[in-house]
SERO-421329 format. One record per residue (C-alpha): residue in one letter; x, y, z. Coordinates in nm, 2 decimals. Example, Ala and Ser with C-alpha at 12.3 -4.5 7.8 and 13.67 -1.06 7.14 Angstrom:
! SERO-421329
rest,xx,yy,zz
a,1.23,-0.45,0.78 .
s,1.37,-0.11,0.71 .
***
This chain:
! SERO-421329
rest,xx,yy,zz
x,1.21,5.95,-0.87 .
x,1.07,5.63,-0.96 .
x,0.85,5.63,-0.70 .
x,0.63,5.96,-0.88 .
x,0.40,5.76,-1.05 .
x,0.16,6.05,-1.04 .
x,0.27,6.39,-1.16 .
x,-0.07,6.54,-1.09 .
x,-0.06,6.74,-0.77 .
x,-0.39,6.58,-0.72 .
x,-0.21,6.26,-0.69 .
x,0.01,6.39,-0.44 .
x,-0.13,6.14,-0.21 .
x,-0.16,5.86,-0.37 .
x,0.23,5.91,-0.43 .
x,0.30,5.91,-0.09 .
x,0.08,5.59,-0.01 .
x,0.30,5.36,-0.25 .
x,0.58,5.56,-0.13 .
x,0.51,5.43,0.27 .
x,0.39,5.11,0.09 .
x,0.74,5.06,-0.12 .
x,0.92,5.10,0.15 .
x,0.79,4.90,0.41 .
x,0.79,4.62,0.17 .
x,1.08,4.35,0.22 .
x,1.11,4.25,-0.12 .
x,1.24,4.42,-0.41 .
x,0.99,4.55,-0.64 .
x,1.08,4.60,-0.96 .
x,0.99,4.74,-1.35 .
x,1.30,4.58,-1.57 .
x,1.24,4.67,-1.93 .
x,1.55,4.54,-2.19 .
x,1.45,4.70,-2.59 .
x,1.50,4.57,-2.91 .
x,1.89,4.69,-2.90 .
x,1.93,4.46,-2.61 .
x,1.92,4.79,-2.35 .
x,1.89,4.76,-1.97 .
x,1.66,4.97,-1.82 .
x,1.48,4.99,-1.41 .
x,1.21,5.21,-1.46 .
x,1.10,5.11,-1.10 .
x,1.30,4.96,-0.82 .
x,1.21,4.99,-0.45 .
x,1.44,5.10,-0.18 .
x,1.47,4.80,-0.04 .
x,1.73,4.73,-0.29 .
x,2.02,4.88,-0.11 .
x,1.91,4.62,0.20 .
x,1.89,4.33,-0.04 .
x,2.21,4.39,-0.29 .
x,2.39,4.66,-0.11 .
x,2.39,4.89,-0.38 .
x,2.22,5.25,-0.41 .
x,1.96,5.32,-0.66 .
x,2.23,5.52,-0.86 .
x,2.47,5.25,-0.84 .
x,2.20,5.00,-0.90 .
x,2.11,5.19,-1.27 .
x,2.46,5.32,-1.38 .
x,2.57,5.00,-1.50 .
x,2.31,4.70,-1.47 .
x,2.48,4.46,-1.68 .
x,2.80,4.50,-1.46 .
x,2.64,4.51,-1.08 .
x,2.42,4.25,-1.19 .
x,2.73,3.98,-1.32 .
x,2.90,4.07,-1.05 .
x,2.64,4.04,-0.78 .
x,2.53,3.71,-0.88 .
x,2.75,3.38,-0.77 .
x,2.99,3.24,-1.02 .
x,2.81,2.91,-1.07 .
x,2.47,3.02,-1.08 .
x,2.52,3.30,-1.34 .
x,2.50,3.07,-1.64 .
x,2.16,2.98,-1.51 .
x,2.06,3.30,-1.42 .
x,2.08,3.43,-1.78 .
x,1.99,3.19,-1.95 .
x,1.64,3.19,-1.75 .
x,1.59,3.58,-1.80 .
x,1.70,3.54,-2.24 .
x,1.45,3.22,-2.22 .
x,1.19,3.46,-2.02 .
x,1.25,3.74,-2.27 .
x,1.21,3.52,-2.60 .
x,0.93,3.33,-2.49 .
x,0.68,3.56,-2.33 .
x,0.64,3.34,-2.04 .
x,0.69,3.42,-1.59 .
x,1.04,3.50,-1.51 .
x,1.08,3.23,-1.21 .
x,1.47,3.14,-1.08 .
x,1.60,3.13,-0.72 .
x,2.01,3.21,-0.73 .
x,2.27,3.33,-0.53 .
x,2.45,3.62,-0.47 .
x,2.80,3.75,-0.35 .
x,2.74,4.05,-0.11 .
x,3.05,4.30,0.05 .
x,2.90,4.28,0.36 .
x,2.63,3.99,0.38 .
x,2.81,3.75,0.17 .
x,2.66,3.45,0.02 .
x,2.30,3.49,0.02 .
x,2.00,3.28,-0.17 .
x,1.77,3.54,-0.38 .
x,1.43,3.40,-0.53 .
x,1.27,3.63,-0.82 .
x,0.95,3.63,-0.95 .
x,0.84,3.83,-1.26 .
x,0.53,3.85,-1.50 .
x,0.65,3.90,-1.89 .
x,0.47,4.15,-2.10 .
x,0.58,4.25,-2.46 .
x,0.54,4.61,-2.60 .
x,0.42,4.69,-2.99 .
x,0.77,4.85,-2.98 .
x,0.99,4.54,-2.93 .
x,1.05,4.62,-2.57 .
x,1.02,4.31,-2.32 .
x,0.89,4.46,-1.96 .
x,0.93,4.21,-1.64 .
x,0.72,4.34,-1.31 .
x,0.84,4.15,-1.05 .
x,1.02,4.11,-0.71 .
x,1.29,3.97,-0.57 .
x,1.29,3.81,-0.20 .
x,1.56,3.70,0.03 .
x,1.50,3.34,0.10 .
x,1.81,3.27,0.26 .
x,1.67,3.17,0.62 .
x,1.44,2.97,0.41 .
x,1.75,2.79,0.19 .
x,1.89,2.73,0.54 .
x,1.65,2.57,0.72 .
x,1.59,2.35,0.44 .
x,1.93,2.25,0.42 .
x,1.89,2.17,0.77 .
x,1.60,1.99,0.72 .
x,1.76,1.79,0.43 .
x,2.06,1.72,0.65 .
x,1.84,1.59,0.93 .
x,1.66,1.38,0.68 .
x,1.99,1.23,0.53 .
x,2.15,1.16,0.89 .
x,1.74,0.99,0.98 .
x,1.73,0.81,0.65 .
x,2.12,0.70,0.73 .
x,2.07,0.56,1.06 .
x,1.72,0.41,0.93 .
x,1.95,0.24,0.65 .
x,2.18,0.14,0.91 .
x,1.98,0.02,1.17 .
x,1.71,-0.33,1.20 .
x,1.45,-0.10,1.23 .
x,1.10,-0.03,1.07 .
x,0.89,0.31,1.16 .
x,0.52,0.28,1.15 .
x,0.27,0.57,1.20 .
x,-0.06,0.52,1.28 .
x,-0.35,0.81,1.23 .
x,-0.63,0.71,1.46 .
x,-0.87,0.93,1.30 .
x,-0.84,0.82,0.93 .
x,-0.73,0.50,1.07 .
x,-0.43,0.46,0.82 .
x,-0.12,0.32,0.89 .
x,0.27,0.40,0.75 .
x,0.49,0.12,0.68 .
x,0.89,0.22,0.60 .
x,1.05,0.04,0.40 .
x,1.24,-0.13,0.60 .
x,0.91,-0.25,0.78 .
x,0.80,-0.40,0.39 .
x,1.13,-0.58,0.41 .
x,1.08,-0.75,0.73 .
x,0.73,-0.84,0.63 .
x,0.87,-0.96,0.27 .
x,0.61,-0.71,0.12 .
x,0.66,-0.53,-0.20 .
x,0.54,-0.15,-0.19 .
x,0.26,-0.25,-0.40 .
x,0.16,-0.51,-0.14 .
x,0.16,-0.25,0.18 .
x,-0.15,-0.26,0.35 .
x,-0.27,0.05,0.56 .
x,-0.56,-0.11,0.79 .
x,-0.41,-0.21,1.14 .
x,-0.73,-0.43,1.18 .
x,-0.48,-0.66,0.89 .
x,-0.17,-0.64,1.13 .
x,-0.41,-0.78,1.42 .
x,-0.46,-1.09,1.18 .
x,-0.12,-1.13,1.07 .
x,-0.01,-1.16,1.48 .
x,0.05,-1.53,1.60 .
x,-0.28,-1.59,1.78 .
x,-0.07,-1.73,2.09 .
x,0.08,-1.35,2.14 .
x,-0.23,-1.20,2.03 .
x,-0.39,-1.16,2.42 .
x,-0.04,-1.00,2.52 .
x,0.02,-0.73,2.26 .
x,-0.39,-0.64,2.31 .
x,-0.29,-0.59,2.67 .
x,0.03,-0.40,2.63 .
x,-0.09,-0.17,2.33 .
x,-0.44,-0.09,2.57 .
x,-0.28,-0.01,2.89 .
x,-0.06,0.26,2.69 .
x,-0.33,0.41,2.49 .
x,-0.48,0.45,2.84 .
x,-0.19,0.65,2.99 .
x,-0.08,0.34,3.23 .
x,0.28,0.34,3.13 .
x,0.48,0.55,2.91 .
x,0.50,0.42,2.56 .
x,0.42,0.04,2.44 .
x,0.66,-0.23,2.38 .
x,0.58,-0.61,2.34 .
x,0.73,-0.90,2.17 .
x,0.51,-1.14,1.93 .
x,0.52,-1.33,1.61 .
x,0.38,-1.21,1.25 .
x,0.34,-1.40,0.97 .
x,0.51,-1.28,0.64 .
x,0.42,-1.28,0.30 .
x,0.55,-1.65,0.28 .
x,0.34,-1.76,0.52 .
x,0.65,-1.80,0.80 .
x,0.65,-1.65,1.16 .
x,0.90,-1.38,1.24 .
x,0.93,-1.23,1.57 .
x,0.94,-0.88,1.61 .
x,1.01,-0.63,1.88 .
x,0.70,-0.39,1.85 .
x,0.74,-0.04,2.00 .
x,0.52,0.23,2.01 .
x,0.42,0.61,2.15 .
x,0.11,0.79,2.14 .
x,0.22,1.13,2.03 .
x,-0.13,1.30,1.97 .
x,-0.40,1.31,2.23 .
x,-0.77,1.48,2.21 .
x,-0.87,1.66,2.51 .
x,-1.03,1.34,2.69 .
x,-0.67,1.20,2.64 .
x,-0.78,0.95,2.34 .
x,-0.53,0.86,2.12 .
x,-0.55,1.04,1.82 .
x,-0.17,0.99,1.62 .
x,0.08,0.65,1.73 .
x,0.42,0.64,1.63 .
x,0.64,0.34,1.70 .
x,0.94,0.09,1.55 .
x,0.91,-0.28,1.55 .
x,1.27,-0.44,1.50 .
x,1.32,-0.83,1.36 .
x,1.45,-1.04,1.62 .
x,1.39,-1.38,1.49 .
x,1.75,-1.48,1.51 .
x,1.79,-1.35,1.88 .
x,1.46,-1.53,1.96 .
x,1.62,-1.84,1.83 .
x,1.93,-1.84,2.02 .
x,1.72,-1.81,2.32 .
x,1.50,-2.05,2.25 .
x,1.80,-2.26,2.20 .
x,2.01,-2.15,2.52 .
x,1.70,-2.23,2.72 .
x,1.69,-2.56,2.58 .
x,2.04,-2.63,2.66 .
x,2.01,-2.48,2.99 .
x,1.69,-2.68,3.05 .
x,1.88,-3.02,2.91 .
x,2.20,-2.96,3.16 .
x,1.96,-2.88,3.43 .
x,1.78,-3.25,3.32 .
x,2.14,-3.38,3.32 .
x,2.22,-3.25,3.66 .
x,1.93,-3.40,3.80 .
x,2.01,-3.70,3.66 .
x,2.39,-3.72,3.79 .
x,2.25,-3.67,4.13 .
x,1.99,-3.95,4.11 .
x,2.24,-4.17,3.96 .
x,2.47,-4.11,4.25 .
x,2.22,-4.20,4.49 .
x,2.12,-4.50,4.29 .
x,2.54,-4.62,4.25 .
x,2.52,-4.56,4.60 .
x,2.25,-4.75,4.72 .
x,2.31,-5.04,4.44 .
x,2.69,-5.10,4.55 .
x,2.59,-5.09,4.93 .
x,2.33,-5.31,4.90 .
x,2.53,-5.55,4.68 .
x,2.82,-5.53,4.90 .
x,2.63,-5.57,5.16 .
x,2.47,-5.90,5.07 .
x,2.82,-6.01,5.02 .
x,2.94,-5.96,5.35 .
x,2.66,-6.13,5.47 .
x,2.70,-6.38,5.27 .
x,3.06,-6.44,5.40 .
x,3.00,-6.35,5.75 .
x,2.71,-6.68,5.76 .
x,3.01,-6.92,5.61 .
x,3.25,-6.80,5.87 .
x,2.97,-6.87,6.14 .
x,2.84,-7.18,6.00 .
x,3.22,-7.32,6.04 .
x,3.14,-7.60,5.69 .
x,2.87,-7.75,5.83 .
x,2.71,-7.82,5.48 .
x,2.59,-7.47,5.40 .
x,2.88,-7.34,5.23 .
x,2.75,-7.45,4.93 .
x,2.41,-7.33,4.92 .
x,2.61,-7.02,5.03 .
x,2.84,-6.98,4.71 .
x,2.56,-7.01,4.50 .
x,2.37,-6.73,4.66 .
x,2.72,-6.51,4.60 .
x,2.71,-6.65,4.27 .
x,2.39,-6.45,4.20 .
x,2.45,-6.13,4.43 .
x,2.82,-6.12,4.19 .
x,2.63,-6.18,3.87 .
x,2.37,-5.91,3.96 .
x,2.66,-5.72,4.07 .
x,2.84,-5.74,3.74 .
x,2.47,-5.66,3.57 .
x,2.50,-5.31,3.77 .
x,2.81,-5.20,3.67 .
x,2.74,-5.29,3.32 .
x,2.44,-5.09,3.32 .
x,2.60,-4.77,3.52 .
x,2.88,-4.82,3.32 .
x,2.68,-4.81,2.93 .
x,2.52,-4.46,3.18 .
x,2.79,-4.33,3.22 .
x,2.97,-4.38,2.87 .
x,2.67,-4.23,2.72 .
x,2.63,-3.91,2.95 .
x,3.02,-3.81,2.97 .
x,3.07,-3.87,2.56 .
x,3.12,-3.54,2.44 .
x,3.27,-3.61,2.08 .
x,2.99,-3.83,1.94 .
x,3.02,-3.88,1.56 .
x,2.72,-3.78,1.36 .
x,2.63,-3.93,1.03 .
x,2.32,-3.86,0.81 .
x,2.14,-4.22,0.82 .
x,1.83,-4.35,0.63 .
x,1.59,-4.37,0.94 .
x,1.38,-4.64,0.69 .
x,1.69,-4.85,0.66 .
x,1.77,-4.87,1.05 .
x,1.39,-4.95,1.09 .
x,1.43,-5.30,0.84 .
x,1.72,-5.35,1.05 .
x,1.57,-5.35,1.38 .
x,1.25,-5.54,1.21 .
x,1.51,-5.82,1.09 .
x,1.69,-5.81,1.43 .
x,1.34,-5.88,1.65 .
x,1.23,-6.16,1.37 .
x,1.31,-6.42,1.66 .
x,1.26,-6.22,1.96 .
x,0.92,-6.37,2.09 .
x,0.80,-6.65,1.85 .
x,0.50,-6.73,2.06 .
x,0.36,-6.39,1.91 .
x,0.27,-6.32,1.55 .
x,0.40,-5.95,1.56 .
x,0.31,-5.67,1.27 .
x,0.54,-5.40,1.23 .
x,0.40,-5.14,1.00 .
x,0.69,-4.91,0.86 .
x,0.58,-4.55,0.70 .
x,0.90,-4.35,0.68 .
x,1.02,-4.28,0.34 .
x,1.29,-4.47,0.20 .
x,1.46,-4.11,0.09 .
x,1.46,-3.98,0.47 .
x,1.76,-3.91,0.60 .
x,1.87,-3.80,0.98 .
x,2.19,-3.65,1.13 .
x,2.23,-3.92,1.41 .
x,2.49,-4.15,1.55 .
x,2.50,-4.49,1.38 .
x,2.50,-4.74,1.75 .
x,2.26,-4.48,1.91 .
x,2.01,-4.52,1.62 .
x,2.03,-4.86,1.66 .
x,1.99,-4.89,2.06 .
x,1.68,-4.69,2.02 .
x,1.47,-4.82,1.77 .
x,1.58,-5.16,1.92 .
x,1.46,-5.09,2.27 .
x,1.12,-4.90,2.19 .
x,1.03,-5.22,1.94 .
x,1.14,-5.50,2.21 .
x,0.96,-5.31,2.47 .
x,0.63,-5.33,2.21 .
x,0.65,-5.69,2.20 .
x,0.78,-5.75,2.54 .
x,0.48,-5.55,2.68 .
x,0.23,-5.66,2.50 .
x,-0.16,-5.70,2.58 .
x,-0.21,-6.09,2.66 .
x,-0.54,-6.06,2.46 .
x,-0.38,-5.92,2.09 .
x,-0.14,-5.98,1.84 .
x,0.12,-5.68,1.90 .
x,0.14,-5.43,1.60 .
x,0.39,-5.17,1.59 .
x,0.37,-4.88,1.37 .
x,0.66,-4.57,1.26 .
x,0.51,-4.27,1.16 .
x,0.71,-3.99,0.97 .
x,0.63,-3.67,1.10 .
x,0.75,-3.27,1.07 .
x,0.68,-3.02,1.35 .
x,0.57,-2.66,1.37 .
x,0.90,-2.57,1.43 .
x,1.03,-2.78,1.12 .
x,1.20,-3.06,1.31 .
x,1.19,-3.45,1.18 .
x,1.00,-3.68,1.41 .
x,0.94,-4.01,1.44 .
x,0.61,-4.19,1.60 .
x,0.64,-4.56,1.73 .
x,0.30,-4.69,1.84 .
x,0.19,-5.03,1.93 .
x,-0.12,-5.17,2.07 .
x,-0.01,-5.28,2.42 .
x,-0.05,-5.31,2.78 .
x,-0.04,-4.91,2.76 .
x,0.13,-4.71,3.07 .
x,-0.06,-4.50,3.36 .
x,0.11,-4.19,3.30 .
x,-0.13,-4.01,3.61 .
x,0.10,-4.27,3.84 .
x,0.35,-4.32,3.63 .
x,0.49,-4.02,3.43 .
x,0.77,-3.88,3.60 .
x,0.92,-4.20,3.67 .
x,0.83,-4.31,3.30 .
x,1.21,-4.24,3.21 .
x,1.38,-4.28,3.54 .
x,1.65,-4.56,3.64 .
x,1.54,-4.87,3.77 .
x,1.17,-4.80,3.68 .
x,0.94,-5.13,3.60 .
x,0.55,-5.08,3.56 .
x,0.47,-5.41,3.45 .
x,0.57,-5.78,3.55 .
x,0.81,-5.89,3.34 .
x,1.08,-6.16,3.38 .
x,1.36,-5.95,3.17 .
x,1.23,-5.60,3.32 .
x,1.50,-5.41,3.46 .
x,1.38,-5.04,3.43 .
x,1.70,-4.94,3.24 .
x,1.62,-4.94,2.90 .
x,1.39,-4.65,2.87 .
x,1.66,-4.47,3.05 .
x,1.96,-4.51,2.91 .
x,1.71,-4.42,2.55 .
x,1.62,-4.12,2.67 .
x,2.03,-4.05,2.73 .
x,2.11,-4.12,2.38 .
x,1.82,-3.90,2.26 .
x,1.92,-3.61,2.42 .
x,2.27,-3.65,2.39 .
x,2.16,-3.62,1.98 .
x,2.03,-3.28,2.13 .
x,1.69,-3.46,2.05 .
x,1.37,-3.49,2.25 .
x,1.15,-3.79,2.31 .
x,0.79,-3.76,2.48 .
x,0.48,-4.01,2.50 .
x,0.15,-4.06,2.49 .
x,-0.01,-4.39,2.66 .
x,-0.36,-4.54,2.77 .
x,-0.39,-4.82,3.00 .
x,-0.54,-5.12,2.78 .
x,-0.53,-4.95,2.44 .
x,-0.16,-4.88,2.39 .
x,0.14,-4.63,2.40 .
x,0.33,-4.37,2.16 .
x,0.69,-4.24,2.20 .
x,0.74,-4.00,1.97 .
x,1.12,-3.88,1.89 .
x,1.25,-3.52,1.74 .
x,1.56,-3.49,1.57 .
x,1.76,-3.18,1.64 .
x,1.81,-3.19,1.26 .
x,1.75,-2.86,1.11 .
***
């Protein structure tokens, strides 16, 4: 038997150890010896070989060549030989893993392992073994599986896995989180003290909070939404979510693992909805004041008129009927000024389908500084124009005109008694990359304490004016917004007022 390697009755023992030994041993162990006539010979083979191949030991060495071409699976037999001749000629470790074919196992995954040794005689010896490693070959098929449906669904999805090792304090970025960050691989940075910086520092006092009160076991994982900058220096906002998945034994965070998902588009079309929302909540408010104000406006106007006629039916044309006709002269002339003005109201709020041009915002400024040339010749006024000649706006043509007009008339019509009035239009971009435009002056200036809220409201006056009628500012505002625009203002009593406009012109 192979297993005699001592013939010595002395060594009797020693026999039966490796004996015990051979055959509690899972692997196949092996002595493969092939001669300079291209022979196949198993000096030593272990008994595990009828668990591994299915064969007996006398089946195993009648006819190597054939059980072994057999044995092995169709594809990998090419391989397998050409490994063992490359082995044999070289003098170097046998290493392949294959398959094989068994009667009752079927397929089955077979790594073999064998030091090289040649003899003064020609003879190539291999000393080896041969383990079954198909539970091994399984589970990482498995694993690569798993790994190609993750990777898939990574692929497929808007979101970007981070890992953060408290104790090393090093952070994993996917790729997918480099792409959302507009970061190269060469650029990833693992130091979350650099993601802290990169956070808009108005969300910064909200994602500390969230992140703490999760790393101290207050709610079940962390989730927040904030800005980062990227690589061009532009704000994204991301959904940021994380889970502590390692704790020490005083519950400290040791291991974080979380997703953070670009939302920048949603953010925007909520940011825009709310706008809406909030500018049809404005209009609302409106409609219901302007009902109130139609109301009260038509009543009282009617009602001066039937007063009016009531006196000449008492008075019987005892002189007064004239006096009387010219005091309905003037209630039906301010009656006619009403209507107008609801009238321009109401055109502007109920248009729908207003045409939209891009205009040169300088041009319509020399426009309105040519249409004001005569408007008060007592005062020397300096308008002072800084918008580009190249600047162009999406806006409608008359609306354009109707508000540069009004803001520059109100200038000069409100003017401080002890200066010249100077008017200037500033060209301005905001955070959010709208076009503005700044009209300042130098006059009487507004109390917006007293006076804010009505500021823009119907049949509002704050100084004494002949031509005041507190419906300019209004029916402005109107046209603005109906441009999907914004106006707001800044004012000092004594020193001056700024309206500044934003186009919805992205």
């Amino acid at each position: 038997m192979i297993f005699d390697l001592y013939s010595n009755e002395d060594c009797l023992e020693v026999n039966n150890f490796y004996r015990k030994l051979f055959a509690e041993m899972p692997d196949l162990l092996f002595q493969f010896v092939i001669d300079s006539n291209n022979h196949y010979t198993f000096p030593l083979v272990s008994k595990s070989v009828d668990e591994i191949f299915e064969l007996s030991f006398k089946e195993f060495t009648d006819d190597i060549k054939h059980i072994i071409y057999e044995r092995i699976f169709e594809q990998d037999r090419e391989k397998f030989f050409q490994s063992l001749v490359k082995a044999r000629k070289e003098i170097v470790p046998w290493e392949l893993e294959f398959r094989s074919v068994l009667p009752k196992k079927g397929l089955r995954w077979f790594r073999v392992s064998a030091k090289t040794e040649l003899s003064p005689d020609g003879k190539v010896s291999f000393f080896g073994h041969i383990s079954d490693i198909t539970d091994l070959k399984d589970k990482e098929e498995r694993l690569r599986i798993s790994e190609e449906r993750f990777q898939f669904a990574l692929d497929a999805s808007t979101v970007g896995i981070w890992d953060w090792d408290m104790v090393t304090n090093n952070v994993f970025y996917s790729s997918l989180s480099l792409k959302i960050l507009e970061l190269e691989s060469a650029d990833i940075f693992d130091d979350p003290e650099r993601w802290d910086k990169i956070v808009h520092p108005d969300d910064l006092p909200k994602y500390y909070s969230d992140i703490k009160e999760h790393f101290d076991n207050k709610i079940p994982y962390y989730e927040n939404y904030h800005r980062v900058m990227t690589s061009s220096g532009n704000y994204k906002w991301i959904l940021d979510r994380g889970k502590v998945i390692k704790r020490d034994e005083n519950g400290k965070p040791l291991r974080v693992i979380g997703t953070h998902t670009d939302i920048s588009l949603q953010k925007e079309k909520e940011l825009e909805l709310l706008k809406t929302m909030k500018l049809y909540s404005d209009q609302n408010s409106r409609l219901l004041n302007f009902s109130h104000i139609v109301s009260h406006n038509l009543n009282t106007q009617a009602g001066n008129i039937k007063s009016i006629l009531d006196f000449i039916d008492q008075d019987g044309g005892k002189g007064t009927v004239g006096e009387m006709l010219e005091h309905l002269r003037t209630v039906s002339n301010d009656l006619n000024e009403t209507i107008s003005n609801l009238t321009q109201i109401v055109k502007t709020q109920s248009n729908i389908n207003i045409a939209v041009e891009p205009l040169k915002l300088c041009e319509y400024i020399e426009k309105t500084i040519s249409t004001i040339k005569g408007y008060d010749k007592q005062k020397k006024v300096t308008i002072v124009n800084n918008v580009p000649q190249y600047l162009t706006i999406n806006f409608n043509p008359a609306y354009l005109e109707s508000v540069l007009l009004n803001f520059t008339t109100n200038a000069i019509k409100y003017a401080h008694p002890d200066r010249d009035p100077l008017i200037v239009f500033d060209f301005g971009i905001e955070p959010e990359g709208y076009k503005s435009l700044k009209i300042t002056d130098n006059g009487l200036g507004i109390d917006l304490k007293v006076y804010g809220e009505l500021l823009f409201g119907m049949y509002k006056t704050f100084h004494k004016h002949d031509e005041a009628r507190g419906i300019g500012l209004y029916i402005t505002r109107n046209q603005i917004e109906a441009m999907k625009g914004t106006v707001s203002v800044e004012s000092e009593v004594g020193v001056g007022t700024s309206f500044k406009i934003v186009f919805n012109d992205l």
